[in-house]
C-alpha positions as a Python dict, from the first residue, in 0.01 Angstrom:
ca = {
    (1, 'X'): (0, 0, 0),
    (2, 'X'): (-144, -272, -216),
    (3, 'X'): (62, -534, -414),
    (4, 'X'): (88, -486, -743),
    (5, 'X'): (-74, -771, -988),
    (6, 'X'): (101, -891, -1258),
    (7, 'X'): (-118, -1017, -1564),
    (8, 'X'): (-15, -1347, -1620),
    (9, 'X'): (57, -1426, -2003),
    (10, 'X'): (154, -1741, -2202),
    (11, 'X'): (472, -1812, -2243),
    (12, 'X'): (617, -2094, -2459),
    (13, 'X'): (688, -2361, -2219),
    (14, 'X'): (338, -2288, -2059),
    (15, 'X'): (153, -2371, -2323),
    (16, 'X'): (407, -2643, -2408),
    (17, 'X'): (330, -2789, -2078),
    (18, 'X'): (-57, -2709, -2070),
    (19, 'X'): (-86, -2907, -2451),
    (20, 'X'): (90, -3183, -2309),
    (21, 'X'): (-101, -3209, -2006),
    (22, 'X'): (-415, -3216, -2207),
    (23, 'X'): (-277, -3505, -2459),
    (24, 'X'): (-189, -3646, -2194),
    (25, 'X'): (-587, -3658, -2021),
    (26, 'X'): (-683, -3716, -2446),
    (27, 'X'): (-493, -3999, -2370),
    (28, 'X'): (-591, -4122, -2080),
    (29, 'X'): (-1025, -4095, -2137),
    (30, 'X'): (-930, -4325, -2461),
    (31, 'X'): (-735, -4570, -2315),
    (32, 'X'): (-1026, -4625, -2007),
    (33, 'X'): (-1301, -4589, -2270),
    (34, 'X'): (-1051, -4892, -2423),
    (35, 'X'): (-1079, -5112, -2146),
    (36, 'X'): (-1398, -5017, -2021),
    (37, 'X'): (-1505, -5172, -2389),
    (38, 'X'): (-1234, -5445, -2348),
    (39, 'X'): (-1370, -5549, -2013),
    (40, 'X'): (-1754, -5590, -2174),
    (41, 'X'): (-1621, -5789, -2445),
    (42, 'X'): (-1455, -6030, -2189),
    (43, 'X'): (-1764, -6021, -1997),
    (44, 'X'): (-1932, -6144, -2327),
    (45, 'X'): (-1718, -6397, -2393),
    (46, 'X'): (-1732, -6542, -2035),
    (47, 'X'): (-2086, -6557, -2076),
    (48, 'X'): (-2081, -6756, -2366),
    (49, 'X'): (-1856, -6969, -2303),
    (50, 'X'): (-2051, -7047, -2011),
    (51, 'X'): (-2373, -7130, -2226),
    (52, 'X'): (-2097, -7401, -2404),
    (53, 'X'): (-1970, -7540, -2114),
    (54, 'X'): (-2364, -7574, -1974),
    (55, 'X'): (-2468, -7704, -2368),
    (56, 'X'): (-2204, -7983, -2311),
    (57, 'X'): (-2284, -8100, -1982),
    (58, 'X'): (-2637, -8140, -2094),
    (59, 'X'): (-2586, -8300, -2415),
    (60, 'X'): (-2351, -8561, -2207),
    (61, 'X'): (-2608, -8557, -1970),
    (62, 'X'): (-2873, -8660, -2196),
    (63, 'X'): (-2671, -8875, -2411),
    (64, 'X'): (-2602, -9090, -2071),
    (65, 'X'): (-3003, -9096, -1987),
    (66, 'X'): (-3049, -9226, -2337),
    (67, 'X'): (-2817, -9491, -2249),
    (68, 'X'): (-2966, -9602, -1925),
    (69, 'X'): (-3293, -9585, -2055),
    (70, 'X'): (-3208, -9842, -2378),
    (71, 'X'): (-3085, -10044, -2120),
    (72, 'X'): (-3373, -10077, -1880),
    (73, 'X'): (-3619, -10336, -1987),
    (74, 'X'): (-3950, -10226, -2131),
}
């Protein structure tokens, strides 16, 4: 004799549960789409601060050649 099926049907805490489960993956796609922005900003910022660090070196750089080479005898 076969078991009989039962049609399964939504029930108040089910759907409670099943909305809150899906704010809760809302939730969670924003807040790695957040970081995943946050973490290209940083990467930015790295980078340029990089350029200012290199852009100092060389202007010390060349602001210590000038100085040698005003002190060298023509």
């Amino acid at each position: 004799m076969d078991e009989p099926t039962y049609e399964r049907f939504a029930c108040a805490p089910g759907l409670r549960l099943e909305a809150h489960e899906r704010l809760t993956e809302v939730h969670f796609e924003n807040l790695v789409r957040r970081l995943d922005r946050l973490e290209e900003l940083m990467e930015r910022l790295e980078k340029r601060l990089w350029l200012t660090v290199y852009g100092v070196v060389a202007a010390v750089l060349a602001t210590g050649f000038q100085s040698i080479m005003a002190a060298i005898p023509h």
